[in-house]
C-alpha distance (Angstrom), angle and dihedral (degrees) to the residues before:
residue distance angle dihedral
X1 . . .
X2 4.09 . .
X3 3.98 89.0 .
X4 4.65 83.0 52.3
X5 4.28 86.6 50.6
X6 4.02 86.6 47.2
X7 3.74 90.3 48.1
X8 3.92 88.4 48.8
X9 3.34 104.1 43.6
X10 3.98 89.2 52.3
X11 4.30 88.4 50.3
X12 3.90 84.9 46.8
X13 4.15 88.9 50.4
X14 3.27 91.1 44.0
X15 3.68 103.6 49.3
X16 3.85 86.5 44.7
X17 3.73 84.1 57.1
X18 3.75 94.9 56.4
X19 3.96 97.6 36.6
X20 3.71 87.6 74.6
X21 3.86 112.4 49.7
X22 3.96 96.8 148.8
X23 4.06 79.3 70.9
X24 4.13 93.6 48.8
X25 3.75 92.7 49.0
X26 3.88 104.1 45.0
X27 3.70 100.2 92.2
X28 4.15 124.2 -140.6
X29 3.32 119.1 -76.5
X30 3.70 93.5 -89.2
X31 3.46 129.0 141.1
X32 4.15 135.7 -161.5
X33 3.75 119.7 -151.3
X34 3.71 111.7 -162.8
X35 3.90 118.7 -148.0
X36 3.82 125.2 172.4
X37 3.63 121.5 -120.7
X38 3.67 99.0 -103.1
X39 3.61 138.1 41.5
X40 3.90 92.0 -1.4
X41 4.27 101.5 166.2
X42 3.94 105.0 -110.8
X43 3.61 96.0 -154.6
X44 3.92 96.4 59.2
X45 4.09 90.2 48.8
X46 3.60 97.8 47.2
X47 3.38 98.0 46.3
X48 3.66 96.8 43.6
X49 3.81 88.4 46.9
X50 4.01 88.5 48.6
X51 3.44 92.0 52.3
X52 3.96 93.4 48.5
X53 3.46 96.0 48.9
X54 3.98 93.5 49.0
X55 3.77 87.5 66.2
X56 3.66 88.1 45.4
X57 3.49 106.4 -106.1
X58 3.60 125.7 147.4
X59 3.84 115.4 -122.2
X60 4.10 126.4 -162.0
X61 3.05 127.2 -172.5
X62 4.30 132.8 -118.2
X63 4.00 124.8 -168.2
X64 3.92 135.9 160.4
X65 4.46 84.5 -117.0
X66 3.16 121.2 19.8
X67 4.05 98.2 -107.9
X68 3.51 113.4 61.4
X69 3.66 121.4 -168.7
X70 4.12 128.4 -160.1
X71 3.80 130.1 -137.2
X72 4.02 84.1 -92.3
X73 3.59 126.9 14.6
X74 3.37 105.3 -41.9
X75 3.71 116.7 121.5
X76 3.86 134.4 162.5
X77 3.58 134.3 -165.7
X78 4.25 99.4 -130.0
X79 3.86 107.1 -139.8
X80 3.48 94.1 -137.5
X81 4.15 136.1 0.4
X82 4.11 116.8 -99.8
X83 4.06 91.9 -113.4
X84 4.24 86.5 54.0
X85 4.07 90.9 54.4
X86 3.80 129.0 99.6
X87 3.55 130.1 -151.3
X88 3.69 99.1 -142.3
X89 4.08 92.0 55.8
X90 4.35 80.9 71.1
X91 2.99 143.9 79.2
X92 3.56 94.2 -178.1
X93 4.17 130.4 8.9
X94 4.13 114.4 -166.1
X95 3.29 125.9 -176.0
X96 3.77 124.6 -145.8
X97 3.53 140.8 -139.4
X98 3.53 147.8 -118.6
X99 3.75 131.0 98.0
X100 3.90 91.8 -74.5
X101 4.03 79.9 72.4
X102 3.75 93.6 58.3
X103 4.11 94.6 43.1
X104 3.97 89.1 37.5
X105 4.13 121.6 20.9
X106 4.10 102.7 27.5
X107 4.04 82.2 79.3
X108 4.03 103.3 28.5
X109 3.64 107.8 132.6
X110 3.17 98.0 -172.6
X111 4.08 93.1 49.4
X112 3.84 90.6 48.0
X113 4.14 92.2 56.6
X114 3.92 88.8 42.4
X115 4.21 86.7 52.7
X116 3.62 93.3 36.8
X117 4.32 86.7 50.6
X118 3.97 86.4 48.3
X119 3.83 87.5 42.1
X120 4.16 87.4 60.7
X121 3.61 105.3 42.6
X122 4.00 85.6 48.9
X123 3.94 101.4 -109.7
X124 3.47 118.1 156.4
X125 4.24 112.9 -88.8
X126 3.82 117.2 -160.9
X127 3.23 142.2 176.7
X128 4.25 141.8 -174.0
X129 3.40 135.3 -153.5
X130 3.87 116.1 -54.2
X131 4.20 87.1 12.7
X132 3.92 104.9 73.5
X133 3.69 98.4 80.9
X134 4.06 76.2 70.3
X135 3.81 78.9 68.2
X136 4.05 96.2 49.6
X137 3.47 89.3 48.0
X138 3.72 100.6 50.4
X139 3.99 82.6 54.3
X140 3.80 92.1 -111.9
X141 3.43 99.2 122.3
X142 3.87 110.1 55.6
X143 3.99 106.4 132.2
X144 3.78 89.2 0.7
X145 3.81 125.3 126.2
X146 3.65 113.0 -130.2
X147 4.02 145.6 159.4
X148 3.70 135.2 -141.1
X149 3.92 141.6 150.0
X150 3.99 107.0 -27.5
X151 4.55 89.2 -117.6
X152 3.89 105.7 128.0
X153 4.05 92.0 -141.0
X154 3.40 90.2 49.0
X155 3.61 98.0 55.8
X156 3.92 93.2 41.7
X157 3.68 79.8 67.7
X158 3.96 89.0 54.2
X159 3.67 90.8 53.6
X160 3.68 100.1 45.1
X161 3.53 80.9 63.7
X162 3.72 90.5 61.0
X163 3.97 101.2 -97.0
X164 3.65 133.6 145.1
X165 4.15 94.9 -139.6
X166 4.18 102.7 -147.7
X167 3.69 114.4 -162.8
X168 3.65 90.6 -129.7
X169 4.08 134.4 131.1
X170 3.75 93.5 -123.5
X171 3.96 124.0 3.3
X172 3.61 120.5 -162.7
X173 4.04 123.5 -155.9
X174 3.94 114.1 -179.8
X175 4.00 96.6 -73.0
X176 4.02 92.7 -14.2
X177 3.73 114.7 98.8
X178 3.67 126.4 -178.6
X179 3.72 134.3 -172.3
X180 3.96 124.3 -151.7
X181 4.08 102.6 -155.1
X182 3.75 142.8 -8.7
X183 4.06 92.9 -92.5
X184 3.91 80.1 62.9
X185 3.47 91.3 58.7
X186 3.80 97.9 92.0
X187 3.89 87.5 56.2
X188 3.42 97.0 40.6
X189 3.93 90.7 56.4
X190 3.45 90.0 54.6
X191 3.56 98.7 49.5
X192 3.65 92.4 53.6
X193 3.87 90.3 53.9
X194 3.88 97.0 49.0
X195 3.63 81.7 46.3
X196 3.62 98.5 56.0
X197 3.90 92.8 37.9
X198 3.90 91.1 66.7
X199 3.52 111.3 108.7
């Protein structure tokens, strides 16, 4: 009879378990910043990954190599390479600026299909500074009002993906958040955390 309850009260668990599978598929709040492998800005990741981790959310870290370096000293060791990540392991992917993102993320296959995956399932997407045209490119931003780096050839490239560029510190669009320029950075951050915290 006690070894029947133990049986049941496992089937119960269990079927508890699977009667709630929006709970099993929401990943942790955990969030990947993607930086390119050179001449990624420092400011904009640190204080996007400051302002993550303040809310207590976990942050990894994406590159094209797996040593980035910054336009100074700054240099991080990425925890995995963009092709290796998955969508589903986020809650949020951002993508950060600096003129490594023009030379080395506008054309990343392999970054737009990991967006465009995130995109789907209804992650957050982000973007900051030089980075969004990742966005355009990815076709994420047709219709969509979104920010980046005030450099007129640079945002033609934003609207020829289909955007509606807002001269605006931080724009948000549903769960796509842009960021215009490294002193936005701060704000940006914190956007993507309150963003993430929503249930």
């Amino acid at each position: 009879m006690k070894a029947l309850l133990t049986l049941l009260a496992v089937c119960l668990s269990l079927v508890a378990s699977l009667a709630s599978p929006a709970t099993a598929a929401t990943p942790a709040k955990k969030a990947l910043l993607v930086v390119a492998s050179r001449n990624y800005l420092e400011s904009e990741y640190q204080n996007t990954r400051d302002a993550l981790e303040s809310a207590g959310i976990a942050v990894e870290v994406a590159s094209d190599a797996a040593l980035a370096t910054g336009y100074t000293v700054g240099e991080i060791k990425a925890d995995l390479l963009i092709d290796k990540a998955r969508a589903e392991n986020y809650a949020a992917i951002a993508v950060i600026g600096g003129y490594g993102a023009h030379d080395l993320l506008w054309q990343h296959k392999g970054l737009q299909g990991l967006l465009q995956k995130a995109h789907a399932a209804g992650r957050i997407v982000a973007a900051l500074c030089a980075a969004p045209p990742v966005l355009a490119n990815a076709g994420l931003l047709k219709g969509v009002k979104a920010t980046m780096w005030p450099d007129r050839t640079w945002i033609a490239t934003l609207e020829a993906g289909g955007a509606h560029y807002v001269d605006e510190p931080v724009v948000i669009a549903g769960s796509i958040i842009t960021g215009k320029n490294p002193a936005a950075a701060p704000a940006f951050g914190e956007a993507l955390a309150k963003a993430i915290a929503r249930p």
